[in-house]
Residue frames as a rotation matrix with the C-alpha (Angstrom) as fourth column:
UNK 1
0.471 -0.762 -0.445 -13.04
0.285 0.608 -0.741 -5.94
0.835 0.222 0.503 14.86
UNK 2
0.872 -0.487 -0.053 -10.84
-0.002 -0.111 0.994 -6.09
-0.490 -0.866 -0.098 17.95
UNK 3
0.617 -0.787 -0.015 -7.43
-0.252 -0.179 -0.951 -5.62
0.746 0.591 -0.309 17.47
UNK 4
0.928 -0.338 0.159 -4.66
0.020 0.472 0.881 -7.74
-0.373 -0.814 0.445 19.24
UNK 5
0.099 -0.865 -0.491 -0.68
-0.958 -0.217 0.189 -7.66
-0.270 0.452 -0.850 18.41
UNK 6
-0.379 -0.133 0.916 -0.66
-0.173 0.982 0.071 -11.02
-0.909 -0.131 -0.395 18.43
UNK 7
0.158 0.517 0.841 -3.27
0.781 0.455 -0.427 -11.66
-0.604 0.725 -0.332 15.68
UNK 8
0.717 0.598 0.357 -2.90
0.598 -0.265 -0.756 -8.44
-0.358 0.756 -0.548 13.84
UNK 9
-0.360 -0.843 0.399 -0.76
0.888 -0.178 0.423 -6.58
-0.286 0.507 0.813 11.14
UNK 10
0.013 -0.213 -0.977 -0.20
-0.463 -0.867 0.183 -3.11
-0.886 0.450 -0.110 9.33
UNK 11
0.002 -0.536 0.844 -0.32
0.703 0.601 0.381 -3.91
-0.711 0.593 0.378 6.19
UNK 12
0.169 0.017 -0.985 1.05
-0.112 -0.993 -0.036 -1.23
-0.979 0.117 -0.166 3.32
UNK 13
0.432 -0.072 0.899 0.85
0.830 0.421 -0.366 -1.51
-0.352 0.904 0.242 0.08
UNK 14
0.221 -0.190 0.957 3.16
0.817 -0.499 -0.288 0.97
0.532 0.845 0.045 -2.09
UNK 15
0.885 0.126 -0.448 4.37
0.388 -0.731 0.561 3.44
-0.257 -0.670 -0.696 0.39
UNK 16
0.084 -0.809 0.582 6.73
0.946 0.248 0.208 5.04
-0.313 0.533 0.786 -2.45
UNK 17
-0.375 -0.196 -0.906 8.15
0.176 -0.975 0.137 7.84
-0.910 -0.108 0.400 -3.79
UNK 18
-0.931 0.246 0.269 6.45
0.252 -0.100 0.963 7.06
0.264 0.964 0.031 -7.43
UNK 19
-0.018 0.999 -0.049 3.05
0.720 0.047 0.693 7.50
0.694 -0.023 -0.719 -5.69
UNK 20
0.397 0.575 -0.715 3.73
0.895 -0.069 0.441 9.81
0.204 -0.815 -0.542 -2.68
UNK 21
-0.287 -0.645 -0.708 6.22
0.469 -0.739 0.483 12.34
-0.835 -0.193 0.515 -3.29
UNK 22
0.532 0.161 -0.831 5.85
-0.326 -0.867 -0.377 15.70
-0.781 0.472 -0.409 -5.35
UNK 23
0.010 -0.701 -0.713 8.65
-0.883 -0.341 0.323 14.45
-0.470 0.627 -0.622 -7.81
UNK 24
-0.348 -0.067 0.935 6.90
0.019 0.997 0.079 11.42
-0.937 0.046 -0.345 -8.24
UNK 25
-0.979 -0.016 -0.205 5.64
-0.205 -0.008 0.979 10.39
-0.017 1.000 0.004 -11.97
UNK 26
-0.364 0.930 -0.060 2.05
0.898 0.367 0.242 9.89
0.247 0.034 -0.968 -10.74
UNK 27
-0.485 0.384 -0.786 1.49
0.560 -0.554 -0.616 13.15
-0.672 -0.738 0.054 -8.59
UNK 28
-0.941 0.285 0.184 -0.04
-0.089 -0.732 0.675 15.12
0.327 0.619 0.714 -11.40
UNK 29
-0.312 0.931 -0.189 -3.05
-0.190 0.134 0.973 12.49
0.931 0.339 0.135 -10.70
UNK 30
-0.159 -0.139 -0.977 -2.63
0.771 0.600 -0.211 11.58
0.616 -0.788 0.011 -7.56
UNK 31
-0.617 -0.760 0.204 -1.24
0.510 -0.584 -0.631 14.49
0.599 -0.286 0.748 -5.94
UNK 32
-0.584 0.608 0.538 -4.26
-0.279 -0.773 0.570 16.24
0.762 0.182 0.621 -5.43
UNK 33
0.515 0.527 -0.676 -6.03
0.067 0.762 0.644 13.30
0.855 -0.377 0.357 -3.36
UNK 34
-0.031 -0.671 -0.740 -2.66
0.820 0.407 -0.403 12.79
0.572 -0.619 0.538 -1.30
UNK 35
-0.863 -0.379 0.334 -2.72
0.221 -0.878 -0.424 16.35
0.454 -0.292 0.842 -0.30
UNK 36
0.149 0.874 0.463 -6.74
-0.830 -0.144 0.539 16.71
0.538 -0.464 0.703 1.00
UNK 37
0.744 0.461 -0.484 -6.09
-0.059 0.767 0.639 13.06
0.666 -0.446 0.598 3.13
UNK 38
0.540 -0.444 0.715 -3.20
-0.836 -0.182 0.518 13.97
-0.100 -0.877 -0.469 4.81
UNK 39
0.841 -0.161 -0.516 -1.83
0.056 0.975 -0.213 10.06
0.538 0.150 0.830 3.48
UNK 40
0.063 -0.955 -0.290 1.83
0.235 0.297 -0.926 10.68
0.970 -0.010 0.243 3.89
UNK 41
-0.226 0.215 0.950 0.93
-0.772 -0.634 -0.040 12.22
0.594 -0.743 0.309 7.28
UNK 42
0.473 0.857 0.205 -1.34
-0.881 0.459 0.115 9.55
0.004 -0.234 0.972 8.04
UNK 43
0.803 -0.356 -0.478 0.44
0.271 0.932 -0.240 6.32
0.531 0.064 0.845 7.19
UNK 44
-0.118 -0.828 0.549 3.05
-0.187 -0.524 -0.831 7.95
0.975 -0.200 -0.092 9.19
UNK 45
-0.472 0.179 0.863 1.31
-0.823 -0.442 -0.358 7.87
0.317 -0.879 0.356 12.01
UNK 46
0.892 0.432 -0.133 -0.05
-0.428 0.902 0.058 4.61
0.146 0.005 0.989 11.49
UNK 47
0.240 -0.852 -0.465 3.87
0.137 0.504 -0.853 3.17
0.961 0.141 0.238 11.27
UNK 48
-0.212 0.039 -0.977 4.06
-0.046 0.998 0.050 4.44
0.976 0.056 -0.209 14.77
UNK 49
0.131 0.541 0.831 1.29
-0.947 0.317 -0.057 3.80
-0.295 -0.779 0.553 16.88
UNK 50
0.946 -0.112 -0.305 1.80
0.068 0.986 -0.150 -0.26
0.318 0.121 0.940 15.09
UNK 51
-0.021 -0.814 -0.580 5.67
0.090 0.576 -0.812 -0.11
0.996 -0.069 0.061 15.71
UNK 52
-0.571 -0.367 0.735 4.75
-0.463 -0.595 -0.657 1.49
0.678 -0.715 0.170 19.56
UNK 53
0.206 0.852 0.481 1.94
-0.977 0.210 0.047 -0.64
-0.061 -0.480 0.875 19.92
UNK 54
-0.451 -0.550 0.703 4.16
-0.316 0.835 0.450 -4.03
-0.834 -0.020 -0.551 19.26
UNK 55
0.657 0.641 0.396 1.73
0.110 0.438 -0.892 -5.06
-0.746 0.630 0.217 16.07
UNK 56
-0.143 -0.691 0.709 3.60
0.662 0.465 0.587 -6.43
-0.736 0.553 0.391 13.24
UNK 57
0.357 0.381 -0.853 3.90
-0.589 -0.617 -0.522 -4.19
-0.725 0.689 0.005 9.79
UNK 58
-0.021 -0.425 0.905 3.90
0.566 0.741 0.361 -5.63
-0.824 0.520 0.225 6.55
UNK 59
-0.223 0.152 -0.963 4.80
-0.657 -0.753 0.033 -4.20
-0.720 0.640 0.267 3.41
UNK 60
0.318 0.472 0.822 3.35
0.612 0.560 -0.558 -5.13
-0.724 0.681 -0.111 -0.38
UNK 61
-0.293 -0.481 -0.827 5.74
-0.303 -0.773 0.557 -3.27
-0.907 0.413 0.081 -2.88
UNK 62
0.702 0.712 -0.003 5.65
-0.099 0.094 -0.991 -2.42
-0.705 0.696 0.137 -6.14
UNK 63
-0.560 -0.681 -0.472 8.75
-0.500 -0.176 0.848 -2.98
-0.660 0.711 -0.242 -8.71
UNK 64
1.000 0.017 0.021 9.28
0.012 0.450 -0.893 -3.66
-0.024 0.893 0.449 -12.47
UNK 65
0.014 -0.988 0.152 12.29
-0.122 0.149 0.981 -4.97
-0.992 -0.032 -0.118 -13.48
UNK 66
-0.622 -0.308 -0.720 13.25
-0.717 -0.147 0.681 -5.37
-0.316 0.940 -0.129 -17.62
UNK 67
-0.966 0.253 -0.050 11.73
0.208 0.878 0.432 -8.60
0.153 0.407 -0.900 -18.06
UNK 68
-0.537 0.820 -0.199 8.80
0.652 0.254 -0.715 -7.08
-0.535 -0.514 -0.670 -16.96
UNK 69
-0.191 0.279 -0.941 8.37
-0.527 -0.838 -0.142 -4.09
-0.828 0.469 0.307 -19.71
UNK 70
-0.882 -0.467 -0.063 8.37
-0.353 0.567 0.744 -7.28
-0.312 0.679 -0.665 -22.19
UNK 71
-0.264 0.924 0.276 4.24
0.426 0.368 -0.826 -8.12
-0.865 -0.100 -0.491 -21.34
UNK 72
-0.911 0.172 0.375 2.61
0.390 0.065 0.918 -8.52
0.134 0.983 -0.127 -24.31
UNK 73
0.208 0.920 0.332 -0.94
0.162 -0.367 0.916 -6.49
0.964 -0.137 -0.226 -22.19
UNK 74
-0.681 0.160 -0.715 -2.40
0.711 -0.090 -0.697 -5.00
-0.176 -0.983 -0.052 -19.80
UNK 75
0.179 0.984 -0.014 -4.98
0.978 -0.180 -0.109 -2.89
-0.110 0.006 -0.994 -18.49
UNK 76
0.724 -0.036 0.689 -5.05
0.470 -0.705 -0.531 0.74
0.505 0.708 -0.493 -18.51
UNK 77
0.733 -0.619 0.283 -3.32
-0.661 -0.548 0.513 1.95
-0.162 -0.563 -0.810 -15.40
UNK 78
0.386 -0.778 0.495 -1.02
0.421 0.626 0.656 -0.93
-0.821 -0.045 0.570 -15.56
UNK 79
0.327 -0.663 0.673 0.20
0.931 0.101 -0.352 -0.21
0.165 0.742 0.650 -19.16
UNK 80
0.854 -0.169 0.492 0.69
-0.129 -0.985 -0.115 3.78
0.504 0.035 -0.863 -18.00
UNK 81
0.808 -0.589 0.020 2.92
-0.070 -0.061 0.996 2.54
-0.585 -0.806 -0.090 -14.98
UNK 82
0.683 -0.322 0.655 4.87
0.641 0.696 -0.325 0.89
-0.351 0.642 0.682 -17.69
UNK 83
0.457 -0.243 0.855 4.86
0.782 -0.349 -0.517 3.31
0.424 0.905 0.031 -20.00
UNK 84
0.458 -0.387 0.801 6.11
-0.597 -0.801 -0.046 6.63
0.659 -0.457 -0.597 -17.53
UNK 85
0.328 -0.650 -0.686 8.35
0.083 0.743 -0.664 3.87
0.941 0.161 0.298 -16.13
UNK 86
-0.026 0.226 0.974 7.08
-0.925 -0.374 0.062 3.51
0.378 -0.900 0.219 -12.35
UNK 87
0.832 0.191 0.521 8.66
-0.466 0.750 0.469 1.30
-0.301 -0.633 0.713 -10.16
UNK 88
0.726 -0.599 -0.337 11.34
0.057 0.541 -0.839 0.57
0.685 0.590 0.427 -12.27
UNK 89
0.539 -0.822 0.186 14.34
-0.675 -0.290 0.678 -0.76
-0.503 -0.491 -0.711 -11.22
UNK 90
-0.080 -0.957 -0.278 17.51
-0.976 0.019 0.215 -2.26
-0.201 0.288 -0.936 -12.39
UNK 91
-0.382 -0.061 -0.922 16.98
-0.109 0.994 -0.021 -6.08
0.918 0.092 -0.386 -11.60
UNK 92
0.939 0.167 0.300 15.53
-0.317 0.089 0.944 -7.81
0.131 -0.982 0.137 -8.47
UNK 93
0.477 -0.736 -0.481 19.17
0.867 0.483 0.122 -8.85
0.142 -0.475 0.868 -7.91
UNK 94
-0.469 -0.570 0.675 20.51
0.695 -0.709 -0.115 -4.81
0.544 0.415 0.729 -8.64
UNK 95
0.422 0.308 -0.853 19.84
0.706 -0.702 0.096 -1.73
-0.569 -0.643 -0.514 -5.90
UNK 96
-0.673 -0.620 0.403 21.59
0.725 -0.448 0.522 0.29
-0.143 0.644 0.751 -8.76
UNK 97
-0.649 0.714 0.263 19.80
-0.594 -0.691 0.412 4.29
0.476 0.111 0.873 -8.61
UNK 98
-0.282 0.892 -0.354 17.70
0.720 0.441 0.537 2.48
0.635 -0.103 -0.766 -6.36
UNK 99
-0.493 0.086 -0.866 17.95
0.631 -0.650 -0.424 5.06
-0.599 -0.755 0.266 -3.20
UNK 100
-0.507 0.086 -0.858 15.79
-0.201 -0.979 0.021 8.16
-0.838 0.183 0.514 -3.99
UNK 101
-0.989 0.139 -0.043 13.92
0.025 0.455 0.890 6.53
0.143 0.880 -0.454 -6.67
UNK 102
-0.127 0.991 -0.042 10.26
-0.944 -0.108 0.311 6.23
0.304 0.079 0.950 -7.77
UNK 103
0.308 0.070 -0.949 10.63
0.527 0.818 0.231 2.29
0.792 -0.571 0.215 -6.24
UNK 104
-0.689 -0.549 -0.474 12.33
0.586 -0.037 -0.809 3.82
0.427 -0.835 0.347 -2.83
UNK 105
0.103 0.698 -0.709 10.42
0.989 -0.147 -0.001 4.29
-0.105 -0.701 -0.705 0.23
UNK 106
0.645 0.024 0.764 9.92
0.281 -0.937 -0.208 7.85
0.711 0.349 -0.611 1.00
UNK 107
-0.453 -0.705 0.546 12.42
-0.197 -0.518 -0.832 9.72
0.870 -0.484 0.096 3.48
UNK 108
-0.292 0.361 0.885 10.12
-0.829 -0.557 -0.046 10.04
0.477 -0.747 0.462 6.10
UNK 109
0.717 0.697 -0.033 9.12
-0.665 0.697 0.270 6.45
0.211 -0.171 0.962 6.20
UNK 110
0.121 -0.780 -0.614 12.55
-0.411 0.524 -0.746 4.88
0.904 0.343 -0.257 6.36
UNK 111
-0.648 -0.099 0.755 13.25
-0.758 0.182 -0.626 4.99
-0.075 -0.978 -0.193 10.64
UNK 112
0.067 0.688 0.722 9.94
-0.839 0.430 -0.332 2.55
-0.540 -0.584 0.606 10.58
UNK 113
0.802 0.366 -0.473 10.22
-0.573 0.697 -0.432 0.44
0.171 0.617 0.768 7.42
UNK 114
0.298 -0.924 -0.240 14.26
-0.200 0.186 -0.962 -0.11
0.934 0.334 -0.129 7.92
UNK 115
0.308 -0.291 0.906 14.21
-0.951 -0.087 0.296 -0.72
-0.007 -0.953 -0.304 11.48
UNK 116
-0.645 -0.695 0.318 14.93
-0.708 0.387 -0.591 -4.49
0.288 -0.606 -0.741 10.89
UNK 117
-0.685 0.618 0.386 11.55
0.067 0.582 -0.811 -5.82
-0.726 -0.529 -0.440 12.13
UNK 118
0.188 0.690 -0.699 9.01
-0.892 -0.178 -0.416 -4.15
-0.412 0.702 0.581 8.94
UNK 119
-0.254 0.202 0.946 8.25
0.356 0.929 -0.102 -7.46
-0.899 0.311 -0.308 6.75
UNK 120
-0.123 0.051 -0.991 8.97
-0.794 -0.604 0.067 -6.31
-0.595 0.795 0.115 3.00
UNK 121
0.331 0.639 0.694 7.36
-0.120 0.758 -0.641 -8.98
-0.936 0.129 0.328 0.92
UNK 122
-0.831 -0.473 0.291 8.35
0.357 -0.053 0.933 -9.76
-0.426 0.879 0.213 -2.71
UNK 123
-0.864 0.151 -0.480 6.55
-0.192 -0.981 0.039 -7.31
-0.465 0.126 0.876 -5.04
UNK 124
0.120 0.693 0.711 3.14
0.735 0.419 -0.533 -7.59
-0.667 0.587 -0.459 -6.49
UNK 125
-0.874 -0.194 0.445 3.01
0.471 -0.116 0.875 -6.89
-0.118 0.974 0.193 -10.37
UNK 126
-0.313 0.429 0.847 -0.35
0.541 -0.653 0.530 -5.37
0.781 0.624 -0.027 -11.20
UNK 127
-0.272 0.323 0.906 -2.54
-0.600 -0.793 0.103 -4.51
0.752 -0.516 0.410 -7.94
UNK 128
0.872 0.490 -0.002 -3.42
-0.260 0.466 0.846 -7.78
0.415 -0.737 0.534 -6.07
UNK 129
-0.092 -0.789 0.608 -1.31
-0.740 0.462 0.488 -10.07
-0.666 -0.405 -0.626 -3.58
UNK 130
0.893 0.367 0.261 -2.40
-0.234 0.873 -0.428 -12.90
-0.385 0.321 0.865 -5.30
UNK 131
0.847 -0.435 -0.305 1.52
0.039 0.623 -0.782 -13.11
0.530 0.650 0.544 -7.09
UNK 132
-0.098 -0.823 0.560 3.57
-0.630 -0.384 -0.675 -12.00
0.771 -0.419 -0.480 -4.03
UNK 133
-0.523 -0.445 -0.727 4.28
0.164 0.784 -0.599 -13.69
0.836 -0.432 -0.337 -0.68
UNK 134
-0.444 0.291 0.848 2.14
-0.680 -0.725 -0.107 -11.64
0.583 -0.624 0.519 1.59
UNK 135
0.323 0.764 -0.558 -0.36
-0.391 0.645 0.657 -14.38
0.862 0.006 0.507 2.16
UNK 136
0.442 -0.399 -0.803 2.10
0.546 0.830 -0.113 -16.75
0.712 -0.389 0.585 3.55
UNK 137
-0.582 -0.781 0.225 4.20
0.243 -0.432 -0.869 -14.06
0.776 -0.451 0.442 5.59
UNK 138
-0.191 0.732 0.653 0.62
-0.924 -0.359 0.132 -12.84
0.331 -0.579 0.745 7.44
UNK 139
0.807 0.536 -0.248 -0.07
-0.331 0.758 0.562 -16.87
0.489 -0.371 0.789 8.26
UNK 140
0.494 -0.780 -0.385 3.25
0.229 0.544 -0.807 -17.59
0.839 0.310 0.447 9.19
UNK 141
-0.834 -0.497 -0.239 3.49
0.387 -0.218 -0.896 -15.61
0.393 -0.840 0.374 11.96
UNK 142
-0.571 0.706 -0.418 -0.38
0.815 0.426 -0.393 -16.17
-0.099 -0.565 -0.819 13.10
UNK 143
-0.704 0.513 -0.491 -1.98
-0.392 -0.858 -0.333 -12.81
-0.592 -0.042 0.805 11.80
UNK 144
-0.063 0.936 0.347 -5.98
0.985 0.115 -0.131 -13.72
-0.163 0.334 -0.929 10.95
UNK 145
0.759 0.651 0.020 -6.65
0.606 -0.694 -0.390 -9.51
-0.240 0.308 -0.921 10.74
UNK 146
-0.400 -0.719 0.568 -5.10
0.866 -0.499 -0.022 -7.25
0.300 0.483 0.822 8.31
UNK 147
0.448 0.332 -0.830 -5.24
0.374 -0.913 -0.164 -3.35
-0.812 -0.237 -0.533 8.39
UNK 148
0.067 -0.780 0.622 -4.54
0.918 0.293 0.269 -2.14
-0.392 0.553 0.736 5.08
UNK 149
0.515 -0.043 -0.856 -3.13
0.247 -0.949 0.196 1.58
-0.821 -0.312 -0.478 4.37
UNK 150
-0.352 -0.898 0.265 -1.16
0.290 0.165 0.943 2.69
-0.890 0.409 0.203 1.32
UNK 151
-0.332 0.358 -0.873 -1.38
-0.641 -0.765 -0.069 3.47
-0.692 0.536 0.483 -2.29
UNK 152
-0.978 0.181 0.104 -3.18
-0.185 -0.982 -0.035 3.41
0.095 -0.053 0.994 -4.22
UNK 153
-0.480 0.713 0.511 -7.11
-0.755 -0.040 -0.654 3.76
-0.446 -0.700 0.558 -2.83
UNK 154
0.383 0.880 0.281 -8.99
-0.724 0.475 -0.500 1.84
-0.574 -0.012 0.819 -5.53
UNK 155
0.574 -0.287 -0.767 -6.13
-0.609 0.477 -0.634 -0.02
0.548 0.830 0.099 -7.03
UNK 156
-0.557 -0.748 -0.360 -3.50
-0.213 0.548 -0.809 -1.75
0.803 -0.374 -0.465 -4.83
UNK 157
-0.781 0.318 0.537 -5.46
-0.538 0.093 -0.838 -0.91
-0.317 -0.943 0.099 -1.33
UNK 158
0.202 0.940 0.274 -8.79
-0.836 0.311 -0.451 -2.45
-0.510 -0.138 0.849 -2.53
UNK 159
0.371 -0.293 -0.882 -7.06
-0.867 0.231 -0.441 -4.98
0.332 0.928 -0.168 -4.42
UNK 160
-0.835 -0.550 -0.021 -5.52
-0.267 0.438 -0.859 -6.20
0.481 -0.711 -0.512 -1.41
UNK 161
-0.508 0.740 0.441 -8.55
-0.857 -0.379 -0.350 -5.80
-0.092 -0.556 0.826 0.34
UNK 162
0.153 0.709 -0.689 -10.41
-0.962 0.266 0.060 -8.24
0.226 0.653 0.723 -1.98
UNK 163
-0.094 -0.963 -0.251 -7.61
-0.670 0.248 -0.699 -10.75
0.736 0.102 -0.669 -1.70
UNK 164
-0.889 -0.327 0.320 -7.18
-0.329 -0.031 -0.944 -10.60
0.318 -0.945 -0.080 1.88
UNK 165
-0.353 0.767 0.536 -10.88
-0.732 0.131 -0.669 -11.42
-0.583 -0.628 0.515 2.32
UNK 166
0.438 0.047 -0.898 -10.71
-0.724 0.611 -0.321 -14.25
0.533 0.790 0.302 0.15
UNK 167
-0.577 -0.799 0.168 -7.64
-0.515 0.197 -0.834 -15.45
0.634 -0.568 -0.525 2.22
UNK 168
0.620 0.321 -0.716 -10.25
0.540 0.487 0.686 -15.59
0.568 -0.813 0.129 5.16
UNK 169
-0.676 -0.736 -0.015 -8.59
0.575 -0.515 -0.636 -12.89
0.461 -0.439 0.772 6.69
UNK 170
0.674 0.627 -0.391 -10.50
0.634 -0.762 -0.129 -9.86
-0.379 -0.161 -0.911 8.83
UNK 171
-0.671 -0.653 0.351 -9.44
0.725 -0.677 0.124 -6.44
0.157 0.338 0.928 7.30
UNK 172
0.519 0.361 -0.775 -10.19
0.491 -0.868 -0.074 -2.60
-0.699 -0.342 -0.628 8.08
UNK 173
0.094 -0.880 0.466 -9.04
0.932 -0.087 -0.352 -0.11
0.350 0.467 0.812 6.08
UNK 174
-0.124 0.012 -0.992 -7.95
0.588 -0.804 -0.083 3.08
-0.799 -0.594 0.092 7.20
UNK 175
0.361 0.682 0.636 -9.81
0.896 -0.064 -0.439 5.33
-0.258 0.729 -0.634 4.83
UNK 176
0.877 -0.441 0.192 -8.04
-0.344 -0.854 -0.391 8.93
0.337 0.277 -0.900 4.67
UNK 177
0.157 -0.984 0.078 -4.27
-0.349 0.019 0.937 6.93
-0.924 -0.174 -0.340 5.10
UNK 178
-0.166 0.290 0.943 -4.88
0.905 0.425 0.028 6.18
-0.392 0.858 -0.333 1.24
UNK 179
-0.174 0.056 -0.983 -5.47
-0.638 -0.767 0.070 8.42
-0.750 0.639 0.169 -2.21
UNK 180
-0.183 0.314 0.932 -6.15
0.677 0.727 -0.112 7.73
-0.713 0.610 -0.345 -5.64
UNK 181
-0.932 -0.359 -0.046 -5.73
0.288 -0.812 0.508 9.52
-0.220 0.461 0.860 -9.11
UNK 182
-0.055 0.962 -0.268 -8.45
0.309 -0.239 -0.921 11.77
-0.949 -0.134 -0.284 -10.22
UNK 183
-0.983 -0.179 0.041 -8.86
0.096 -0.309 0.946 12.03
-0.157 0.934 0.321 -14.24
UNK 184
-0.166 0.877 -0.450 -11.56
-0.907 -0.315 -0.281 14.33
-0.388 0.362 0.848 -16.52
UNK 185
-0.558 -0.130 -0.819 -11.64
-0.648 0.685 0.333 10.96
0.518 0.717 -0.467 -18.38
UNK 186
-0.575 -0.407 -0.710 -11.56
0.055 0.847 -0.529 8.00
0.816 -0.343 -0.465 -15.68
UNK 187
0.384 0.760 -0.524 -13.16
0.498 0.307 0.811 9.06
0.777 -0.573 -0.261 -12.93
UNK 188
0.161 -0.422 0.892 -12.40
-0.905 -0.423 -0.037 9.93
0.393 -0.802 -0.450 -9.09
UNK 189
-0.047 -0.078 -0.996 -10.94
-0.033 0.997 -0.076 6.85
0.998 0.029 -0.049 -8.07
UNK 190
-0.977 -0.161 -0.137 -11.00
0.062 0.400 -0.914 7.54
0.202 -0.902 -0.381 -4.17
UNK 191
0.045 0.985 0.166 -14.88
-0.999 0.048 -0.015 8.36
-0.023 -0.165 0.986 -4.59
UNK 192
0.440 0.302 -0.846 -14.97
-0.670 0.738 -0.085 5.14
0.598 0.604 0.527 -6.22
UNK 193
-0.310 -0.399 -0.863 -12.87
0.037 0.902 -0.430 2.91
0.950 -0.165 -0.265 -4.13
UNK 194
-0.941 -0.278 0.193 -14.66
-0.099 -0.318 -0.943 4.39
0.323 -0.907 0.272 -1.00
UNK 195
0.228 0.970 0.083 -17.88
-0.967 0.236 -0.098 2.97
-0.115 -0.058 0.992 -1.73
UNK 196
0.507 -0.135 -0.851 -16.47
-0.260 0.918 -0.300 -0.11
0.822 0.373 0.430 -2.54
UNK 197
-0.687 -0.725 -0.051 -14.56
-0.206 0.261 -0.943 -0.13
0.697 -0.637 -0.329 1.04
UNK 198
-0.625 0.727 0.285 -17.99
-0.762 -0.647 -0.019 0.60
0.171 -0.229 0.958 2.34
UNK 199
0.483 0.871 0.087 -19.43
-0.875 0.482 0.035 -2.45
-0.012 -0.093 0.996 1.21
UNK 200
0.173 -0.731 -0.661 -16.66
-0.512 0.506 -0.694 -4.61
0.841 0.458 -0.287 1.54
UNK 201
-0.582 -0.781 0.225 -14.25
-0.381 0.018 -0.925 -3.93
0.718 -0.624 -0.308 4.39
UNK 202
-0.129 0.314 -0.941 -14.95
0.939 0.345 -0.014 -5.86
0.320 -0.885 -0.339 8.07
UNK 203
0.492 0.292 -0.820 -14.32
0.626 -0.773 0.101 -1.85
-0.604 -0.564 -0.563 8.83
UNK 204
0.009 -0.459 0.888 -13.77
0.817 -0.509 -0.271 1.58
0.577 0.728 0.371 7.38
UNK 205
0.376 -0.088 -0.922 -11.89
0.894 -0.228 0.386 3.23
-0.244 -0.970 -0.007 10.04
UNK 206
0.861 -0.256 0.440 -9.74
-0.136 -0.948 -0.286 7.04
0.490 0.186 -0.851 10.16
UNK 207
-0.058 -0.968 -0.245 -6.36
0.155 0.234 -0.960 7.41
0.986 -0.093 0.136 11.20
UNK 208
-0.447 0.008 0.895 -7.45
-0.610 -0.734 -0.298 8.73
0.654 -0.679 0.333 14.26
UNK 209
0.466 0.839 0.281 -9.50
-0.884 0.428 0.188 5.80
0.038 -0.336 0.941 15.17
UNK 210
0.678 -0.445 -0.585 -7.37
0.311 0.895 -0.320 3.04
0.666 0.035 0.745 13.94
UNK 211
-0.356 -0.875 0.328 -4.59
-0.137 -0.299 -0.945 4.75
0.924 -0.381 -0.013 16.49
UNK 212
-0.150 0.291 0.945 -7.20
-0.967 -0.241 -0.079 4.44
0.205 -0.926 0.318 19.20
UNK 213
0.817 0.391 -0.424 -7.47
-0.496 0.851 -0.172 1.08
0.293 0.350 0.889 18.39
UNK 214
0.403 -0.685 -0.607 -3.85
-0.077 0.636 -0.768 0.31
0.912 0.356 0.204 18.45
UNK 215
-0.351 -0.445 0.824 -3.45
-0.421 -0.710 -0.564 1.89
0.836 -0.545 0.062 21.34
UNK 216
0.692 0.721 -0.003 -5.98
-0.639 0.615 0.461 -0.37
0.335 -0.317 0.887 23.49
């Protein structure tokens, strides 16, 4: 894949404090992953060599709102988020306890996401784009190759991934700007979603690379 500002995007999925921060309600599982990949580092540094390199970012967030604790199913990780009430917020019309929240960017990400220019889609609900706006927001302003970074590895990021190459998009992912929870039960889920990027992705790049890239 070349990379051009013109044609290509950042794209983050979940780049929250329920998934990335010590005081989040995932890190027990997570935590461990985030902390050997450097992520919050990493997607850092991805935010900006794309905002320095002119190349659009897009976010893919996660909320629940009330009407949404009402589903009558779901799968397993989905019904945990529920249940340990991640993502939640007030209303999509209500910023009430939103700051500092398990929905609110982290600190460190704000200068790049809040600048004004970051595209914050409306939220996808389980793990694809498939019920948010992303699609349209990446065609709308002529992006054909995605770069997707964010949490989590084999749920939201490959999720997108899938999506996006459905779409008819090109996509890379940056492989250690990503995590994923690790349970005695479940599995390792960044083993698992890293074979699956493997045989997927147009590329399966490092932060270090995808910066040399942007940088071009």
């Amino acid at each position: 894949m070349q990379f051009d500002s013109s044609t290509t995007a950042l794209v983050l999925t979940d780049p929250q404090n329920g998934f990335l921060s010590p005081d989040g309600v995932t890190w027990e599982l997570v935590g461990k992953s985030v902390e050997e990949n450097q992520t919050v580092d990493h997607i850092e540094q991805l935010l900006g060599g794309a905002k320095s390199g002119g190349y659009e970012v897009f976010v893919s967030p996660h909320y629940y709102f009330p009407h949404d604790h009402r589903w009558e199913f779901g799968g397993t990780l989905e019904k945990k988020m529920h249940d340990i009430g991640m993502f939640d917020r007030t209303g999509p019309l209500d910023l009430a306890s939103f700051n500092d929240s398990g929905a609110d960017w982290l600190d460190r990400f704000k200068p790049y996401l809040e600048d004004g220019r970051t595209v914050v889609c409306s939220p996808h609900k389980v793990y694809g784009p498939e019920q948010n706006d992303l699609v349209l927001q990446l065609r709308k302003r002529g992006i054909s190759k995605v770069i997707p970074a964010g949490m989590s590895a084999n749920l939201c990021v490959e999720s997108h991934l899938r999506e996006l190459l459905e779409q008819g998009f090109e996509v890379a992912v940056v492989a250690d700007a990503t995590a994923a929870a690790q349970h005695p039960d479940l599995g390792h889920g960044y083993a698992a979603a890293l074979v699956n990027f493997n045989y997927i992705a147009g590329a399966v790049l490092s932060t270090k690379e995808t910066l040399q890239e942007l940088a071009v």
